[in-house]
DOMARKE-794036 format. One record per residue (C-alpha): residue in three letters; y, z, x. Coordinates in steps of 0.25 Angstrom, whole numbers, plus 5000, padded with zeros to 4 digits. Each point is the difference from the previous one (the first is absolute). Last residue first. Layout:
% DOMARKE-794036
  code     y     z     x
   Ala     Y     Z     X
...
This chain:
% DOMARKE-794036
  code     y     z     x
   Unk  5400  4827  5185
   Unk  4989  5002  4991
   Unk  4994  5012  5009
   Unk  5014  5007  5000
   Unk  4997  5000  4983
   Unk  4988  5005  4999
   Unk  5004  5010  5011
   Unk  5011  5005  4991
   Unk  4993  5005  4990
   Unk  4992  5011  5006
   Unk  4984  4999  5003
   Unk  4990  5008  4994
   Unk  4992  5009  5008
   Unk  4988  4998  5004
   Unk  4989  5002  4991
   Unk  4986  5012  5000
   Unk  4990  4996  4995
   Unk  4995  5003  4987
   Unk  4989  5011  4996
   Unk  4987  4993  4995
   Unk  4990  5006  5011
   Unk  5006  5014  4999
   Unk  5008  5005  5012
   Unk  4991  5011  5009
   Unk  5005  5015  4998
   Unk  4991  5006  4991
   Unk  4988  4992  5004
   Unk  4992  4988  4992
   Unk  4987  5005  4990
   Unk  4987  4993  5006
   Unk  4997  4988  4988
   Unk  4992  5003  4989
   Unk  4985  4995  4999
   Unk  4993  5006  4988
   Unk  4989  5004  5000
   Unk  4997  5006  4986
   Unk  4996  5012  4995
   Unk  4986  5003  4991
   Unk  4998  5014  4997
   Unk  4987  5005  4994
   Unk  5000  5014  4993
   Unk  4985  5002  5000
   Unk  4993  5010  4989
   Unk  4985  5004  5004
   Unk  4989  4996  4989
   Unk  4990  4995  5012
   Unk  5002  5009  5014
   Unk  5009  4999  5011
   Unk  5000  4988  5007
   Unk  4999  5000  5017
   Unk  4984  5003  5002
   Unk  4998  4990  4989
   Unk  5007  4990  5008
   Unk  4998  4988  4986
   Unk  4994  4987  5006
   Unk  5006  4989  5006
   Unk  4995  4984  5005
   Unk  4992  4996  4988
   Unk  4990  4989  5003
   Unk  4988  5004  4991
   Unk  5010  5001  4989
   Unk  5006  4989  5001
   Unk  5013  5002  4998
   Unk  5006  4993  5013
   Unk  5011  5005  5009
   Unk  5010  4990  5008
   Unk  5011  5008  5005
   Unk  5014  5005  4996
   Unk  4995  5013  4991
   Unk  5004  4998  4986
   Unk  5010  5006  4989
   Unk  5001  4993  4988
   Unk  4987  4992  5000
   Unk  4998  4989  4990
   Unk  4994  4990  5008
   Unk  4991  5011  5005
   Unk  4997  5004  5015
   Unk  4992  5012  5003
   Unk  5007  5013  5003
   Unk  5010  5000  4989
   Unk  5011  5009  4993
   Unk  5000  4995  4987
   Unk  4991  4990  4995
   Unk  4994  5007  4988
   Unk  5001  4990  4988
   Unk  5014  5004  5000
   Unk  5004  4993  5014
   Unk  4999  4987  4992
   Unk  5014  5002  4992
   Unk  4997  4992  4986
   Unk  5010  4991  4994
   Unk  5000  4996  4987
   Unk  5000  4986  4994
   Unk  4991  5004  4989
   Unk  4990  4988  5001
   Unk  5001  4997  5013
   Unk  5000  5015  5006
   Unk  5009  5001  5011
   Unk  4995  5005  5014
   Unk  5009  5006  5008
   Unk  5000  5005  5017
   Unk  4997  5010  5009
   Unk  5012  5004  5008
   Unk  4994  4999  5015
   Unk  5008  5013  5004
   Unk  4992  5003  5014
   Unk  4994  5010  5003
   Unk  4993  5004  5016
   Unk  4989  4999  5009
   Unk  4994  5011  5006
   Unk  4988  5005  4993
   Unk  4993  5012  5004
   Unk  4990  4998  5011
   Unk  4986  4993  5003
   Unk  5007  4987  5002
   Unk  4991  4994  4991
   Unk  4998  5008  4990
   Unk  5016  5004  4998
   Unk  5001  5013  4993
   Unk  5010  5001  4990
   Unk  5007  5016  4998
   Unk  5008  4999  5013
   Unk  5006  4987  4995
   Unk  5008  5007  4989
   Unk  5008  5007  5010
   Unk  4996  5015  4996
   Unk  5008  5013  4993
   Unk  4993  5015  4998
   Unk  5008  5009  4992
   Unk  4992  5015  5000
   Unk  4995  5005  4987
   Unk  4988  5005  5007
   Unk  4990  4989  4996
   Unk  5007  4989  5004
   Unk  5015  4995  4994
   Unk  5003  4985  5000
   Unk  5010  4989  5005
   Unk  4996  4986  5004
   Unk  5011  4991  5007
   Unk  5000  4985  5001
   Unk  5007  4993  5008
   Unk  5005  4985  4994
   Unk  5002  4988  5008
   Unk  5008  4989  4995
   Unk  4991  4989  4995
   Unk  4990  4991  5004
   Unk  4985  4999  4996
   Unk  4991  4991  5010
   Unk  4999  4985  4999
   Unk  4985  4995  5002
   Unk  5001  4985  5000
   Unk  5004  4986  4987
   Unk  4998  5010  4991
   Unk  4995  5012  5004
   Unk  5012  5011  4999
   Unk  5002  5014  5000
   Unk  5011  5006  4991
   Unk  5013  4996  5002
   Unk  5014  5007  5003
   Unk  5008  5010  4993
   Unk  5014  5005  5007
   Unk  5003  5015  5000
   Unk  5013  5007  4999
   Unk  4996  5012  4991
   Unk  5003  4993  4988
   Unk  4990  4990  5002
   Unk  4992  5009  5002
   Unk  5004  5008  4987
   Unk  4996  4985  4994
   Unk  4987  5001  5005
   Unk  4997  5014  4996
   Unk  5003  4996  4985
   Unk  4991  4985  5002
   Unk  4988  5011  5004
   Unk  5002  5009  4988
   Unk  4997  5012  5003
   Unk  4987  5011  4999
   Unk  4994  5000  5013
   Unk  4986  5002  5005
   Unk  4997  5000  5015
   Unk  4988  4998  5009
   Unk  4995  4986  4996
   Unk  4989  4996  4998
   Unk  4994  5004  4986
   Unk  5015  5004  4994
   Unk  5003  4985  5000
   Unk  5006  4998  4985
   Unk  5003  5014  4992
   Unk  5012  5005  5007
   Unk  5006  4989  5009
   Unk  4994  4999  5014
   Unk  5001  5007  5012
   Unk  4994  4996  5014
   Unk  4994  4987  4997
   Unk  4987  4995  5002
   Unk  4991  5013  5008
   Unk  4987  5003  5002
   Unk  4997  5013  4994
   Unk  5003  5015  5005
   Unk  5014  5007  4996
   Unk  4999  4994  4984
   Unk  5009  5003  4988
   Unk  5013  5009  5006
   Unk  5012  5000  4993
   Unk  5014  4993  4997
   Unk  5014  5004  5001
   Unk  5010  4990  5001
   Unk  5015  5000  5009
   Unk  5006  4986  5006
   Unk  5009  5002  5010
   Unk  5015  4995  5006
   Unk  5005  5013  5005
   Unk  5011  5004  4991
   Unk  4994  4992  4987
   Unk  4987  5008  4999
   Unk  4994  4993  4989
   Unk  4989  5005  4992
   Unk  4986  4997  4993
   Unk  4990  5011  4992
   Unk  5000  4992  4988
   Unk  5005  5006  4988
   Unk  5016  4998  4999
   Unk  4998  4990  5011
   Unk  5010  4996  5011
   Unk  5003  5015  5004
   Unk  5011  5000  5011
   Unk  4998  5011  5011
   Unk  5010  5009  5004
   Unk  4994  5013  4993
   Unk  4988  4998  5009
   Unk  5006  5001  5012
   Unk  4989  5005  5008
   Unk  4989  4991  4996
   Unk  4985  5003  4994
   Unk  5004  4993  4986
   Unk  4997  5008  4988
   Unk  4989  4993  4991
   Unk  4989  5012  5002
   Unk  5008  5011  4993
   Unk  5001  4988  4987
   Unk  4984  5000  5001
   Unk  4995  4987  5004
   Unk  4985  4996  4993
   Unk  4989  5001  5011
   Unk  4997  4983  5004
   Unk  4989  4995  4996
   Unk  4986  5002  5008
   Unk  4995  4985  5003
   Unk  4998  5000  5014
   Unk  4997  5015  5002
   Unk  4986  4998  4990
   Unk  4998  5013  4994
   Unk  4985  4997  4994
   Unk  5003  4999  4984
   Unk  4998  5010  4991
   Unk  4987  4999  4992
   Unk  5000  4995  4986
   Unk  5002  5012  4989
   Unk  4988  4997  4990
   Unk  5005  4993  4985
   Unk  4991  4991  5001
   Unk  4989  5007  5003
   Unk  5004  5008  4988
   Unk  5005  5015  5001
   Unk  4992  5012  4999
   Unk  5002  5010  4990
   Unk  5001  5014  5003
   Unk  4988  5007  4994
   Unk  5003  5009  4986
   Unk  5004  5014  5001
   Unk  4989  5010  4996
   Unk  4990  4999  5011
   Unk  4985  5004  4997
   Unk  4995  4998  5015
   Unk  4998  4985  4999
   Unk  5008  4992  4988
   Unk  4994  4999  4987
   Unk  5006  5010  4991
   Unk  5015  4996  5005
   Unk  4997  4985  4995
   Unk  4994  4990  5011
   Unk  5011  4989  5003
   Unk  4998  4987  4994
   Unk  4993  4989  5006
   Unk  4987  5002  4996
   Unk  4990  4995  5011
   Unk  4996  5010  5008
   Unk  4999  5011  4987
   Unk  4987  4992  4997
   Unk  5000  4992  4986
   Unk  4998  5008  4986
   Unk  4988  5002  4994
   Unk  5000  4991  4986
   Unk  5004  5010  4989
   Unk  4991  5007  4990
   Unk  4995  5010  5009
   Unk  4986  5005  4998
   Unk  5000  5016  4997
   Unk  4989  5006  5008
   Unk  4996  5016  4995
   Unk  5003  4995  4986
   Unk  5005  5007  4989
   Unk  4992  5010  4990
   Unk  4998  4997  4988
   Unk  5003  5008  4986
   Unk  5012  4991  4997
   Unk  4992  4986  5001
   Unk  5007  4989  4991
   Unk  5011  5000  5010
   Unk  4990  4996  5011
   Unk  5001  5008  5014
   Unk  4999  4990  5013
   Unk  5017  5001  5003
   Unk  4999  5015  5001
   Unk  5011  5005  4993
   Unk  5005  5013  5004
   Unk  4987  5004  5011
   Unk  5001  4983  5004
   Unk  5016  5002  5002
   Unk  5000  5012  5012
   Unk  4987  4992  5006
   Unk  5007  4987  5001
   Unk  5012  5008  5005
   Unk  4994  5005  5012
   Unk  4993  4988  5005
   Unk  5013  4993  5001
   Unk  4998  4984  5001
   Unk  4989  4998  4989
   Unk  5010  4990  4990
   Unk  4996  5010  4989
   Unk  5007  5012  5004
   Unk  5013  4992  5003
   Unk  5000  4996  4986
   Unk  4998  5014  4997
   Unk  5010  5006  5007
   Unk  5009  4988  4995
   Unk  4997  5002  4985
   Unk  5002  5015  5000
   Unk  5008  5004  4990
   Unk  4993  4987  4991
   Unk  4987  5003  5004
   Unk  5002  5015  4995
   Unk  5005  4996  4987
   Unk  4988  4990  4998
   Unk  4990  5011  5003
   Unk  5006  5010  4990
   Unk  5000  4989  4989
   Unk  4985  4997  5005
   Unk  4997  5015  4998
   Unk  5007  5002  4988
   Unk  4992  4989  4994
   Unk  4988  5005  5004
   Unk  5001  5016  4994
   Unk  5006  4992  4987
   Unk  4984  4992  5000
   Unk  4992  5012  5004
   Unk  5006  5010  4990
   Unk  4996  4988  4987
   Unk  4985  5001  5008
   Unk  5001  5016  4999
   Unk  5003  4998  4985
   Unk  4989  4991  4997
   Unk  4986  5006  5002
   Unk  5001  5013  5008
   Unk  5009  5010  4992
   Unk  4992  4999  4989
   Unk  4987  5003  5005
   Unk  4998  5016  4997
   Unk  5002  4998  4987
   Unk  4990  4988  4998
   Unk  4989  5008  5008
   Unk  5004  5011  4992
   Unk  4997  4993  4988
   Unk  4986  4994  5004
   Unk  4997  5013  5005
   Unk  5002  5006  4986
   Unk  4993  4988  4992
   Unk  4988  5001  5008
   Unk  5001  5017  4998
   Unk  5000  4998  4985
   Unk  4990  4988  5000
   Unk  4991  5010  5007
   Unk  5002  5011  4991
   Unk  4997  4989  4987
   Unk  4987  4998  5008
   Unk  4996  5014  5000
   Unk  5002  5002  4988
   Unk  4993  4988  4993
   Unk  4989  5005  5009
   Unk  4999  5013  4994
C-alpha cells in the first residue's frame, strides 16, 4: 500500500515537473534573442531620426527654444541609455553643449524663430558704425558752391541777342561788336557778406563776392581790348599808394524776378558803402591784371584767374578795380553785398561791361572839315614873268 501510494506521488512529481518545463519554454532564451533585434532596430530607427533632424536637435540641445527641446526629449530623449529599451526618458535631460552667450552680445542677426511677436522675415540688418551716414553739414552761405548752369540759364538778358559775337564754344562769353561791349552770364553766390570783390571767376572767390562766372579772365580781356579800351595798373605800394588806372568801364546787371519780369541795375546799386552809409559810387577801371611765368615751365599764367576779376578791394592782380585805396583786411573792409538790392542766391545774371571811351563831338553838316585845303589864288599868265624881268 505504501509502495502504491509512493509510486502515485512520484507520478504526480514527475507530471508537474513536466508541465512546469512545458509551460516555461517560451520564457528562458527566446524571449532574451527578441529583446536583443527589438534593440537594434530601435537604435537604427533612432540614428535615422537624428540624421533627418540634425539641426532641430542640435538646436534642441543648445537650450534656446523651450519648445523644441521638449518635442526632441519625447523622440529621443538625450538621458535615455541604449542598453535600456524598457525605460522610460528622463523628465530633465542635461544638455550636452556649453550654454550659449546672451542674445546682447552675438552679433549676428536673431533667426525668424527668435524675433519678438513670432515674425517670419528676418530683421533688417543694421549697418556698422562705420559704415553710419555722417550728418549734413550746417548750410553755410559763404561756402555754398555755385548751382550747376543749365543751357536755358546761359542766354544773355540783351535785346539783340542774335547780333552778339560768342568768343567761347562753351563758356557763356560774347562780343557785341556794334556797340563796343563785353557780354557774360554769371549767377548769384552770396547777397549778405562783407564784400572783396564783386564777381569772381567760378570756382575761386565765391565766399565774398556776389557773382559767380564761368570765363576766362585773359578771354574777357582781350574782347576789352577789342572793344576800345586801354589797360592800366593794378594798385601800387612801392615806393607810395598808387591807385588802379584804366579806362573806365560801366557795368550793367541784368536779371528776371520772381514774375518773369526783366529787371536791370548799375552794378554799383547792388554794393553797399559802410562808411558812407549808401551804395557805392565810385567807378571801374580797366587795370588789366598781369602774368606770371612759371620758372621752370616757362609758361605764362594770367593772374586775374586765381579770382581777381571784378574787384572791390585792391589786388595786384585785379582786372577790373575801383580807383581808390581799399584794403582786404577783413576787419577793415569798406563794401558789403546790398541785400535789399540783389535778387536771391542761384539767380542767372547777364553782366555787361562797355567801355568809356572818349570820342570827339561829331562836326556839322555844313561846316569844312579840318584837313580840307585852302583855298589858292589864282595862277599867274605867262607874260607877267616876263614884263617883271624887264
Amino acid at each position: 500500500m505504501k509502495n502504491s501510494i509512493g509510486r502515485n506521488s512520484l507520478w504526480v512529481v514527475v507530471v508537474c515537473v513536466s508541465a512546469a518545463m512545458l509551460c516555461g519554454c517560451g520564457s528562458t532564451e527566446p524571449p532574451r534573442k527578441m529583446t536583443q533585434k527589438d534593440k537594434s532596430a530601435g537604435q537604427t530607427q533612432q540614428q535615422t531620426q537624428e540624421q533627418l533632424a540634425g539641426g532641430e536637435h542640435a538646436a534642441a540641445k543648445t537650450g534656446k527654444d523651450g519648445q523644441t527641446q521638449h518635442t526632441q526629449s519625447a523622440e529621443q530623449p538625450s538621458g535615455a541609455k541604449p542598453d535600456r529599451p524598457g525605460t522610460e526618458p528622463d523628465a530633465k535631460p542635461e544638455p550636452k553643449t556649453a550654454p550659449q552667450p546672451p542674445e546682447e552680445a552675438q552679433p549676428p542677426a536673431e533667426s525668424p524663430s527668435q524675433q519678438p511677436g513670432g515674425a517670419t522675415s528676418p530683421a533688417p540688418k543694421e549697418p556698422m558704425p562705420s559704415q553710419q551716414p555722417e550728418p549734413a553739414p550746417e548750410d553755410s552761405p559763404q561756402e555754398a558752391p555755385p548751382p550747376e548752369d543749365k543751357p536755358e540759364d546761359l542766354v544773355p538778358l540783351v535785346d539783340r541777342p542774335g547780333d552778339l559775337q560768342r568768343l567761347d564754344p562753351v563758356k557763356p562769353l560774347w562780343f557785341d561788336k556794334a556797340r563796343k561791349r563785353v557780354v557774360m552770364v554769371g549767377r548769384v553766390v552770396q547777397n549778405n557778406v562783407p564784400l572783396e570783390v564783386f564777381a569772381c571767376i567760378k570756382n575761386t572767390k565765391e565766399h565774398e563776392a556776389i557773382l559767380s562766372v564761368d570765363v576766362k579772365a585773359a578771354a574777357v580781356h582781350a574782347a576789352l581790348l577789342a572793344a576800345g579800351a586801354n589797360p592800366g595798373h593794378p594798385a601800387r605800394w612801392d615806393p607810395k599808394y598808387t591807385p588802379p588806372a584804366g579806362t573806365e568801364i560801366e557795368i550793367t546787371v541784368v536779371w528776371k524776378d520772381a514774375d518773369g519780369k526783366l529787371r536791370s541795375a548799375r552794378a554799383q546799386d547792388w554794393v553797399y558803402d559802410t562808411q558812407k552809409k549808401a551804395p557805392m559810387q565810385y567807378p571801374w577801371v580797366f587795370a588789366g591784371s598781369g602774368f606770371f611765368v612759371d620758372p621752370d615751365s616757362g609758361q605764362r599764367y594770367y593772374l586775374a584767374e586765381g579770382g581777381d576779376f571784378i574787384c572791390l578791394s585792391n589786388f595786384p592782380g585785379a582786372m577790373l578795380d575801383i580807383p581808390i585805396e581799399s584794403t582786404d583786411a577783413d576787419a577793415s573792409l569798406m563794401f558789403q553785398a546790398n541785400k535789399e538790392r540783389i535778387p536771391p542766391r542761384g539767380t542767372p545774371v547777364t553782366v555787361i561791361l562797355t567801355p568809356k571811351i572818349e570820342r570827339k563831338p561829331d562836326a556839322p553838316k555844313d561846316a569844312a572839315p579840318e584837313d580840307a585845303p585852302k583855298p589858292q589864288p589864282p595862277p599867274k599868265s605867262a607874260d607877267e614873268p616876263q614884263k617883271e624881268s624887264q
